[in-house]
One Martini backbone bead per residue (centre of mass of N, CA, C, O) as a GRO file, in nm:
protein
  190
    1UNK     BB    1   9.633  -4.584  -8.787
    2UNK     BB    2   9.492  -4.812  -8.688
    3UNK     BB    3   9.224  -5.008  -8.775
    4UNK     BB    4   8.940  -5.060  -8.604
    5UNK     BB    5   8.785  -5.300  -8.437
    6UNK     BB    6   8.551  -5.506  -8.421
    7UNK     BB    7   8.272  -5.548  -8.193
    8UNK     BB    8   8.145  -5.774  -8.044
    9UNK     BB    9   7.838  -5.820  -7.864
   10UNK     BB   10   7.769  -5.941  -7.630
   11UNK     BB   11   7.606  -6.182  -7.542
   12UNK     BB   12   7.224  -6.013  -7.474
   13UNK     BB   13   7.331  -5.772  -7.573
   14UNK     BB   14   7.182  -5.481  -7.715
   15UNK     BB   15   7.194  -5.257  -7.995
   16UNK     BB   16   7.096  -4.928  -8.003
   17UNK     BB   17   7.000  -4.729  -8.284
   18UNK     BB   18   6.984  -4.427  -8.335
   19UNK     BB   19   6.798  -4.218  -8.505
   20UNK     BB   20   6.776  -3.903  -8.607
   21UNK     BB   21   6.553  -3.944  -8.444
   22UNK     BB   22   6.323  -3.974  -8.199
   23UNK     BB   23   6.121  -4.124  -7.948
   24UNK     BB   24   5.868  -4.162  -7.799
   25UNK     BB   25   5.750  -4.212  -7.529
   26UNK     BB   26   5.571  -4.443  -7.364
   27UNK     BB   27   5.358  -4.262  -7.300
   28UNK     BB   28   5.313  -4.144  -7.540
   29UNK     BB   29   5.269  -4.388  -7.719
   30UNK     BB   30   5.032  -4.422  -7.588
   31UNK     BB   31   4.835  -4.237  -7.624
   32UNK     BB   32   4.897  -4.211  -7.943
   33UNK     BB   33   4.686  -4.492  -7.894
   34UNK     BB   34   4.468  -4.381  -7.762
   35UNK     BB   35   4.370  -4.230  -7.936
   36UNK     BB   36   4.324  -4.433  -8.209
   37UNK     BB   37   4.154  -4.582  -8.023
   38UNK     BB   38   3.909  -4.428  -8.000
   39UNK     BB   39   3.838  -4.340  -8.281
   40UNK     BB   40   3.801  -4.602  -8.380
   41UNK     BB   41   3.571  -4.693  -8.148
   42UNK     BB   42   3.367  -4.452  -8.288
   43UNK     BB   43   3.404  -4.565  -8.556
   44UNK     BB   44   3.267  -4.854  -8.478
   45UNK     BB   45   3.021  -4.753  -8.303
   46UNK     BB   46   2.845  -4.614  -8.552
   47UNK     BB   47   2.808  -4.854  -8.699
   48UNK     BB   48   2.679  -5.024  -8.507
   49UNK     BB   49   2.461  -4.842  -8.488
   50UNK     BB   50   2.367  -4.839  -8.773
   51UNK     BB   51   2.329  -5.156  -8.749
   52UNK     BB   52   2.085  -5.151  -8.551
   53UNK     BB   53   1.885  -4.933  -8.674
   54UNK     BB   54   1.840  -5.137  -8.901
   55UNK     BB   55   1.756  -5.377  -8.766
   56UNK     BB   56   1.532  -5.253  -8.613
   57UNK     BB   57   1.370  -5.202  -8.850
   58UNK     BB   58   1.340  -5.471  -8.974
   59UNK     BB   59   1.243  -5.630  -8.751
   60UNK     BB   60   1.007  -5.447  -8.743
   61UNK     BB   61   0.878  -5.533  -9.004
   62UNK     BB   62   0.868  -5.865  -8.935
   63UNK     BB   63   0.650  -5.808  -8.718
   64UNK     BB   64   0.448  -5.705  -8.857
   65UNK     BB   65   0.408  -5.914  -9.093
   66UNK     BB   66   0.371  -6.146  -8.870
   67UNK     BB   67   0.132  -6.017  -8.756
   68UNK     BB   68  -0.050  -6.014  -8.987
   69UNK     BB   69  -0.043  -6.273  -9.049
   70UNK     BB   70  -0.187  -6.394  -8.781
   71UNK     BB   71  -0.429  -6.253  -8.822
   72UNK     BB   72  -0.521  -6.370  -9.096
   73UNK     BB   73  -0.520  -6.648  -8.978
   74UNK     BB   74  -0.705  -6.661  -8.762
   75UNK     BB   75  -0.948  -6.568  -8.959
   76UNK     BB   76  -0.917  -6.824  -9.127
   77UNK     BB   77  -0.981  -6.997  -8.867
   78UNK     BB   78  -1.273  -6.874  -8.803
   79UNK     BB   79  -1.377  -6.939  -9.079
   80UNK     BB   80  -1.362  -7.244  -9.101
   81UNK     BB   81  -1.516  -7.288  -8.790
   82UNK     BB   82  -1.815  -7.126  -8.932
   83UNK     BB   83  -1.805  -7.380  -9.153
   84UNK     BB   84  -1.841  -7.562  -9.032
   85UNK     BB   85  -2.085  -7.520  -8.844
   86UNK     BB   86  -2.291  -7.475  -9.121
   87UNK     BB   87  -2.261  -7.760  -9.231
   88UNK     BB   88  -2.367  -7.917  -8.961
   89UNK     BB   89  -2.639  -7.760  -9.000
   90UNK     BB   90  -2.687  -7.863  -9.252
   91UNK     BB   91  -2.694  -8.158  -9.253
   92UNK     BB   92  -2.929  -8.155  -9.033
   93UNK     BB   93  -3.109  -8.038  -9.248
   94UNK     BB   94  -3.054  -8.238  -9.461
   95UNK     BB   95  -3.186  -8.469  -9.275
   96UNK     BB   96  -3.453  -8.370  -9.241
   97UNK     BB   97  -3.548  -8.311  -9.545
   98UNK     BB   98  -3.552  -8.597  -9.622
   99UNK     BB   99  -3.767  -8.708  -9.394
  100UNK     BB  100  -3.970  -8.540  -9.529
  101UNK     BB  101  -3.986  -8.591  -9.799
  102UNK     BB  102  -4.027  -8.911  -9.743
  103UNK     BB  103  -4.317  -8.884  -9.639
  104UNK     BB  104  -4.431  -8.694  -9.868
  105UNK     BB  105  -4.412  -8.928 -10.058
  106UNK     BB  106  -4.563  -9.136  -9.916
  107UNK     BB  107  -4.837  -8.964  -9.885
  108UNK     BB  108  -4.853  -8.943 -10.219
  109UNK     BB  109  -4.906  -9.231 -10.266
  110UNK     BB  110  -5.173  -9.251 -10.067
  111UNK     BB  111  -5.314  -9.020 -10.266
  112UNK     BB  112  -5.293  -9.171 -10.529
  113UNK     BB  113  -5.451  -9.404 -10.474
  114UNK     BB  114  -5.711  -9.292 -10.377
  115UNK     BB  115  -5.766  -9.129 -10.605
  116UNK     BB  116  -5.771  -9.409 -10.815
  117UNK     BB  117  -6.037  -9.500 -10.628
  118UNK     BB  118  -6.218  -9.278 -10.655
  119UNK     BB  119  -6.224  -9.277 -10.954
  120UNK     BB  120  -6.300  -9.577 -10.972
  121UNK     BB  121  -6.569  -9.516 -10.822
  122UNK     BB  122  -6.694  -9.293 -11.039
  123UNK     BB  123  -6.686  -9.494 -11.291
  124UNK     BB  124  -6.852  -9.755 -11.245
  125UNK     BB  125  -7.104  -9.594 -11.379
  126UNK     BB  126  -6.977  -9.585 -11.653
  127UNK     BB  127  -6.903  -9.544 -12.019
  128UNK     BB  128  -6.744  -9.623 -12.348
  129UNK     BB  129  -6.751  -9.472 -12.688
  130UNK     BB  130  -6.606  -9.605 -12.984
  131UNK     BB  131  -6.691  -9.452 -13.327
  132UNK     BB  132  -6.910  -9.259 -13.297
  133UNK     BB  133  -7.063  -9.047 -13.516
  134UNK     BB  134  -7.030  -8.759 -13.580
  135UNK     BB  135  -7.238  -8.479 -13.508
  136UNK     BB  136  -7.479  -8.211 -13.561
  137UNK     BB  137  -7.644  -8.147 -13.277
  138UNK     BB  138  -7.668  -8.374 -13.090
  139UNK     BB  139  -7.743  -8.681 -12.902
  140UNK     BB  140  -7.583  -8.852 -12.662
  141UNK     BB  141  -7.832  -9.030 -12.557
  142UNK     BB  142  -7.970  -9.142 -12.826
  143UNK     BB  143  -7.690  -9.265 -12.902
  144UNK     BB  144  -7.662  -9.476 -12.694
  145UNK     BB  145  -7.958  -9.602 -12.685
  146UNK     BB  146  -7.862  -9.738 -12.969
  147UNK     BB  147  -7.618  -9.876 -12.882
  148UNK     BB  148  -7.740 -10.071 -12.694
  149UNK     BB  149  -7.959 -10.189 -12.882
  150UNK     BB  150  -7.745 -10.359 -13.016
  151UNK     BB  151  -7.675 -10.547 -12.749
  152UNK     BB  152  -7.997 -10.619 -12.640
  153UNK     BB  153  -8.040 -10.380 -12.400
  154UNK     BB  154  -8.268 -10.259 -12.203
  155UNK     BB  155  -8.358  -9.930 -12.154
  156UNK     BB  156  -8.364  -9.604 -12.002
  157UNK     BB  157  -8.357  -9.273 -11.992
  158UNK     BB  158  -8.337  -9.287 -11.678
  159UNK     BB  159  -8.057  -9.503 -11.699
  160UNK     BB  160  -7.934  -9.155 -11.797
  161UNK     BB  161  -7.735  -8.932 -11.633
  162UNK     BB  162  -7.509  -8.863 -11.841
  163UNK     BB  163  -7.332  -8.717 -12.152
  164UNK     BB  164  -7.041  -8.691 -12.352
  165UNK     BB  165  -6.780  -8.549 -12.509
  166UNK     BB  166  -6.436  -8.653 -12.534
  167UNK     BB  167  -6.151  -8.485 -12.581
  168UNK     BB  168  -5.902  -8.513 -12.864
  169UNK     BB  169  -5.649  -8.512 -13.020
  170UNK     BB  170  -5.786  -8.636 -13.266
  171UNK     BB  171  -5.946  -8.544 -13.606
  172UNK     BB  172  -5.986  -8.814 -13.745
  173UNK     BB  173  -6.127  -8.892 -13.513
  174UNK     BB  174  -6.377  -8.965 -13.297
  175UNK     BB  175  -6.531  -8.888 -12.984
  176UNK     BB  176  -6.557  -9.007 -12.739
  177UNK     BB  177  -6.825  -9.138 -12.542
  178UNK     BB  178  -6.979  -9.081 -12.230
  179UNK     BB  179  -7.125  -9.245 -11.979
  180UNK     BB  180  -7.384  -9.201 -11.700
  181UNK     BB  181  -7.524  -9.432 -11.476
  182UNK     BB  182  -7.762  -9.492 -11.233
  183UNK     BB  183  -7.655  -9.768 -11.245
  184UNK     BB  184  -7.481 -10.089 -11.226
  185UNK     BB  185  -7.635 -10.295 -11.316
  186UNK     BB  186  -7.701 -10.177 -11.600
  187UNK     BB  187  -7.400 -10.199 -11.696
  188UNK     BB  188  -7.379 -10.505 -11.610
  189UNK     BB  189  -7.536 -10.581 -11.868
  190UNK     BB  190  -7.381 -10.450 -12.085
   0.00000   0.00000   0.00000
């Protein structure tokens, strides 16, 4: 016999071999599709599950840091508005004790000129003697009446209301003696 030639198969036609073994009909084929894809979307939807439980978790977390964070904010803006109102209420008070300072100045000037009006007027009979020998036991009254007889001013006992030495820093010179005079008459022939 002759060896049988082949034939090709008419453009169009498809020629199917089938393999020793048979393929699964399309119902069977989506099934066995349809189950591997359950199990895959299982086991997506797990994972999907398990990364919003994570995401969800870290959002409280981010969450709870801003409220943290919020209320810390909150405080210091409190802490500073309260910083303000103390300091404008300092300004203020601060601004009232200069003008009392101020006053208090004033005033303390014009009682210090009184004062040394007063004093200018307490001195006014008074008479200072520098350098006059000190001696133990002295009378202040009758050496001055021997100092003023030196300037042939006459005066009398009773022209001298009180004398005394006053307290000097230096040891080495003498204490000057003060005297009150009962007159400025008196001072002024001196």
């Amino acid at each position: 016999m002759p060896p049988k030639k082949k034939t090709q198969p008419p453009v169009g036609d498809v020629q199917v071999k089938s393999p020793s073994r048979s393929l699964p009909s399309v119902p069977a084929f989506e099934e066995i599709l349809d189950g591997r894809l359950k199990d895959q979307m299982k086991e997506l939807n797990a994972i999907v599950l398990n990364s919003n439980k994570i995401l969800h978790d870290e959002l409280k977390v981010i969450q709870n840091s801003q409220q943290f964070m919020g209320n810390k904010f909150d405080d210091l803006l409190e802490s500073f508005r309260l910083l303000k109102e103390e300091n404008q209420l300092l300004k203020v008070e601060n601004t009232q004790l200069k003008s009392e300072v101020s006053e208090l100045n004033t005033k303390l000037l014009k009682l210090d000129e009184e004062q040394e009006n007063i004093n200018l007027y307490s001195r006014r009979d008074c008479l200072e003697f520098h350098g006059v020998p000190q001696q133990s036991e002295e009378n202040t009254d009758k050496l001055v009446k021997r100092v003023i007889d030196l300037f042939r001013v006459e005066i009398s006992a009773n022209d001298i209301s009180t004398s005394h030495r006053l307290p000097s820093r230096s040891s080495r010179n003498p204490q000057p003696i003060i005297v009150k005079l009962t007159r400025r008459c008196t001072k002024d022939k001196i």
